[in-house]
N, C-alpha and C positions, 0 to 999 in steps of 0.2 A: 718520344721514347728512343733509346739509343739501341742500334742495336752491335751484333756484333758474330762471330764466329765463336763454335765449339769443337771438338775433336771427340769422335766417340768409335768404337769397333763398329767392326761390319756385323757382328754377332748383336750386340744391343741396339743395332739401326734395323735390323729384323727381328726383334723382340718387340720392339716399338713400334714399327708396322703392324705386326701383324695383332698385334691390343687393339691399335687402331680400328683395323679392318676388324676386328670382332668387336667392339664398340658399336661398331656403325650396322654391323647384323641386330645385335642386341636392341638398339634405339629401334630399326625398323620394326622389329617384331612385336617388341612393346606398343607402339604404335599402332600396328595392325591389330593386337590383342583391343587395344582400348578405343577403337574405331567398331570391333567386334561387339562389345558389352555396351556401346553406347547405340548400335541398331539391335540390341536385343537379341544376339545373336551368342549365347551362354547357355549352359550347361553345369548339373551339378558334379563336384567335383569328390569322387569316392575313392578313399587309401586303398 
């Protein structure tokens, strides 16, 4: 795979970070959730 350079602002390399870093919250928590309902550890869920 070849690779190469891009050129982007400082404004969209901190928009992209920080997706990132909220990605990476997101995936943990999902995780923890579905680590959660697989030891039976759930509740029902009322509007």
């Amino acid at each position: 795979m070849k690779t190469g350079t891009i050129v982007i602002t400082k404004e969209e390399y901190e928009r992209l970070k920080e997706a990132a870093e909220v990605d990476e919250i997101l995936v943990r928590k999902i995780k923890r959730s579905l680590e959660d309902i697989k030891e039976g550890r759930i509740r029902e869920w009322n509007d």
